[in-house]
N, C-alpha and C positions, 0 to 999 in steps of 0.2 A: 504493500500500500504506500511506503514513503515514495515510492517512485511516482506517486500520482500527486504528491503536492508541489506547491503552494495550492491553496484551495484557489477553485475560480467560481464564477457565477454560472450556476446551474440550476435545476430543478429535481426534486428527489416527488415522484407520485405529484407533479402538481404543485407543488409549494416551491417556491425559490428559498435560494439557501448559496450559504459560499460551502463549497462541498470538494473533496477528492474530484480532481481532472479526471473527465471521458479519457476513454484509450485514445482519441482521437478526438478534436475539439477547435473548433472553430470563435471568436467572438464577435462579433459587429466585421464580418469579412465580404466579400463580393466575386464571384465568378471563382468557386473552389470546384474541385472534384478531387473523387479518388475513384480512379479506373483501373480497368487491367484482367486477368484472367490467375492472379493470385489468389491466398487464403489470409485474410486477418482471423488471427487465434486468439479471443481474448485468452484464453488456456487458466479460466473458472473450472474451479471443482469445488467439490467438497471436501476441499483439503485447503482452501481458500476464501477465494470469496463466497460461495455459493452458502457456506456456515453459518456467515451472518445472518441469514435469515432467523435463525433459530435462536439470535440472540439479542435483536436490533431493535426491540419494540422500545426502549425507553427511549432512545433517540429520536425513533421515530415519532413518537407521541410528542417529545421535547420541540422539533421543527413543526407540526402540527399546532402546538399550543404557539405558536409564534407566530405563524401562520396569522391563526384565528385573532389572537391581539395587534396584528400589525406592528409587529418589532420591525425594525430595519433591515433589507436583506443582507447588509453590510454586518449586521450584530449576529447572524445569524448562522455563525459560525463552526462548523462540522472538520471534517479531515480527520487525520492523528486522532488517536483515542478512542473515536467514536466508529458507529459503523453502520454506517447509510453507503450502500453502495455503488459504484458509479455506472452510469451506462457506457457502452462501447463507441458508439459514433455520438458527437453530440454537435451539429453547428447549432451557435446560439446566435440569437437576431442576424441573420444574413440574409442575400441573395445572391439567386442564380447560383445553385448550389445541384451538382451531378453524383451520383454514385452507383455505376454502372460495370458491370463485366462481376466485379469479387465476389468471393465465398466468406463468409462472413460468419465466425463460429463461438459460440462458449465465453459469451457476454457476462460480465460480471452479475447485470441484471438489465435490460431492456439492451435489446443490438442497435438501433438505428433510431435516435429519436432527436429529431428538430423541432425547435425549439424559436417561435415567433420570426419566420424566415418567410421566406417569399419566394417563389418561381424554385420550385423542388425536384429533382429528377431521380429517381430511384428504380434502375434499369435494369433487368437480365441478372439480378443481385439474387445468389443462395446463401438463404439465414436457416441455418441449422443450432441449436443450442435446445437443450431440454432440464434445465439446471431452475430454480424457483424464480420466478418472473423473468424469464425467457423470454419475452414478446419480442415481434421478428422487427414491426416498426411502425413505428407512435407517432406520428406529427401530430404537434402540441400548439396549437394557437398560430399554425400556420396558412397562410394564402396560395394559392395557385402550385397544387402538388400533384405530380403524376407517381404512380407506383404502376410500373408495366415489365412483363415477362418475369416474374422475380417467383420464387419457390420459396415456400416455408415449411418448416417442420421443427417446430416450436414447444416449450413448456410451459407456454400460454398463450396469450394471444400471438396470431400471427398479422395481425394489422389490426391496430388501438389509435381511434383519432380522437385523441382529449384537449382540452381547454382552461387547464386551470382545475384548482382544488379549492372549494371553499370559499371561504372570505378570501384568502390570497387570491385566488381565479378571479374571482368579483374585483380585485382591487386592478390587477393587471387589465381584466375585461376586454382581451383579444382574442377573436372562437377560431375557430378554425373552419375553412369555406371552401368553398373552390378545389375538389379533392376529386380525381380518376385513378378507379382501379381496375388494371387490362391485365387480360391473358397470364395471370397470376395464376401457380398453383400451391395448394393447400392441403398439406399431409396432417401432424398432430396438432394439436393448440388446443385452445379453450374456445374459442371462435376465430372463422374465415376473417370475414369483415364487420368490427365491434367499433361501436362508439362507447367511449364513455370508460371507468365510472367518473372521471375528471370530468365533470362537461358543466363546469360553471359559467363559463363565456362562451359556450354557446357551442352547436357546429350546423353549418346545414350546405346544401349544396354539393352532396357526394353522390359518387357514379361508380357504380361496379359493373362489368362487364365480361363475360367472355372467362369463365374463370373457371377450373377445375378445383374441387373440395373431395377429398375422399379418407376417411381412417374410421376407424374402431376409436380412435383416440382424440379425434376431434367432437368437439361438443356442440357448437352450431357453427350453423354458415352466417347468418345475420343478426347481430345482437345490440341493444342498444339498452343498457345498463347506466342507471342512477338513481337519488333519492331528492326526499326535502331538505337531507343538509347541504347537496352540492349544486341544486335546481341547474337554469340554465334552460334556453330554449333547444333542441334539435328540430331541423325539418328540413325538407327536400332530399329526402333519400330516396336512391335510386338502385335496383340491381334488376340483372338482365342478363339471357344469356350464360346460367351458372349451371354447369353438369354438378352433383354430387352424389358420389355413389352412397355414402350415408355418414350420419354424424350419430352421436350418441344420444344427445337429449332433444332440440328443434330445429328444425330449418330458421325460422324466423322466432325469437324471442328479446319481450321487448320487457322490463323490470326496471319499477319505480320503486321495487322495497329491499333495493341491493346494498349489502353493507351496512351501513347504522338504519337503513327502513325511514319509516314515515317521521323523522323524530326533530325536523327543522324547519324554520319559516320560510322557505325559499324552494315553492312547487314547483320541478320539473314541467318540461313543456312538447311533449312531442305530436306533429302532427307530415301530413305527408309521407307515409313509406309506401314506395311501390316493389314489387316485382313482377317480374314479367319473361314468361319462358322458361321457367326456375325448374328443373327436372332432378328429385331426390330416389335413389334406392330405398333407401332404408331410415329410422328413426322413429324416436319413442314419441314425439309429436310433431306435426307438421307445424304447428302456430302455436305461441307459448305465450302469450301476452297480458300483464298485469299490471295495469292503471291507476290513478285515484279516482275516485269518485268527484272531488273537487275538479281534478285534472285529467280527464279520461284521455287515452291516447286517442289521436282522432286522423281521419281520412289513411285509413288504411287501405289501399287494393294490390289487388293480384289478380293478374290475367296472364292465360296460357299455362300453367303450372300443372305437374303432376306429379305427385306423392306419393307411393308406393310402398309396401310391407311399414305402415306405421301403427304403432302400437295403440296408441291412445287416443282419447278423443281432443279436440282444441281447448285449450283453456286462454279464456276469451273473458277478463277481469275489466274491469272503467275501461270502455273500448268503446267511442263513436265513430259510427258512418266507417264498418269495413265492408267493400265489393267484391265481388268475387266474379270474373268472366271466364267463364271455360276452364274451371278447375277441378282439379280431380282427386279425392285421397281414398286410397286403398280400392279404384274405380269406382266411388260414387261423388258424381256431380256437386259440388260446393254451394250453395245459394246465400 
């Protein structure tokens, strides 16, 4: 770990903090890449970094509680000692930022995650790591992000688009927008393409495309995860065109009682999710969706879709206005 100090300005879950340097890291830069047909190793284990997990909650509570009272990111000082661990790629505020052709493995904890950037290119990139918050790659409060051709097979999510955590989210208050995801494929994770549970500032405006999902070890293909502590508006989602042979728990699951639950003033807000041509093997529900009552998820559709060998029936919680065109589970017609 000393090789990763002086601390610099990062984000641990959403909260800014001066923390342990990314393996790779960026600050206020312009027109970076890193290309090539190489392997970055962060070479995490469990004889490493991977351990902290098991021991890091006071810290992490400690950055949280500081978080929430609006200390100074400057006061808010980790590295040495402490053990919040760093992620593998980090540019922080840039643009015109590439990362194309490399193999990208065994992140201390998140592989790829940007960080209030602008014009993002994430190309033909294999994120392999299955180590505790292994996410393959997170843009966090960024604008105009493409993620195409890229493979994952992750320890959790394989693509996480968040905005902030909490009051800190709320105080930075930059969501993330303007987001396509192509010709991506998707082996283990926790979910394909998830937003959240960071989505205090907001995200709306993503496109998934053309994508292949397939494991025993993946959990859903679309998931958009939060509560009333971290509200936050999402909408305009977008998916199309996704073969999946099958995931563990839903194709589409959307949860407002994730993590601390109903237990803060600032209602979540989701409305607009499509998909469209979405063809599943296998899973334990096609639609998993649970809303508030206050805040029902609303304008939900799907057209073209067919759902196959699924177990269960929809659970369909504070849900308005969801359509259904031509869809099909276990062959019977949706209405």
């Amino acid at each position: 770990p000393g090789k990763y100090m002086p601390v610099v300005y990062s984000r641990f879950e959403g909260t800014e903090c001066m923390n342990y340097s990314p393996l790779v890291y960026a600050y206020e830069q312009e027109n970076i890449a890193i290309t090539g047909k190489g392997v970055l190793d962060g070479r995490a284990s469990d004889e490493n970094w991977w351990r902290w997990k098991r021991t890091q909650r006071d810290d992490v509570n400690a950055l949280r509680n500081q978080g929430e009272t609006g200390e100074p990111v400057e006061q808010r000082i980790f590295g040495s000692g402490k053990q919040l661990r760093p992620n593998m790629i980090q540019p922080y505020k840039c643009k015109n930022v590439l990362i194309e052709g490399v193999t990208i493995k065994n992140s201390p904890m998140w592989h790829i995650h940007p960080v209030l950037s602008t014009n993002v290119t994430i190309r033909n990139v294999r994120v392999i790591g299955h180590g505790p918050n292994n996410d393959g790659c997170n843009p966090e409060s960024c604008r105009d992000v493409l993620i195409e051709g890229c493979y994952f097979d992750t320890g959790d999510d394989c693509i996480a688009i968040k905005a902030g955590r909490n009051n800190d989210g709320r105080r930075v208050n930059v969501a993330s927008e303007n987001i396509v995801i192509r010709n991506c494929q998707m082996k283990d994770g926790h979910g394909g393409v998830v937003i959240g549970s960071e989505t205090s500032g907001g995200t709306r405006n993503v496109f998934a495309e053309n994508c292949t999902m397939d494991s025993p070890n993946l959990d859903r293909a679309l998931r958009i995860k939060s509560n009333s502590v971290r509200g936050g508006t999402i909408e305009n989602i977008y998916m199309r065109n996704v073969t999946i042979g099958q995931v563990a728990e839903a194709v589409l699951k959307v949860n407002f009682n994730y993590g601390e639950g109903d237990a803060g003033e600032f209602t979540p807000i989701v409305r607009n999710v499509n998909m469209e041509n979405i063809t599943s093997g296998k899973s334990k529900y096609a639609l998993s969706i649970s809303g508030y009552e206050r805040s029902p998820i609303t304008a939900i559709r799907l057209k073209n879709c067919i759902f196959d060998n699924v177990e269960k029936s929809n659970i369909l919680v504070g849900v308005k206005n969801i359509a259904f065109e031509n869809v099909m589970i276990n062959g019977k017609a949706q209405k």
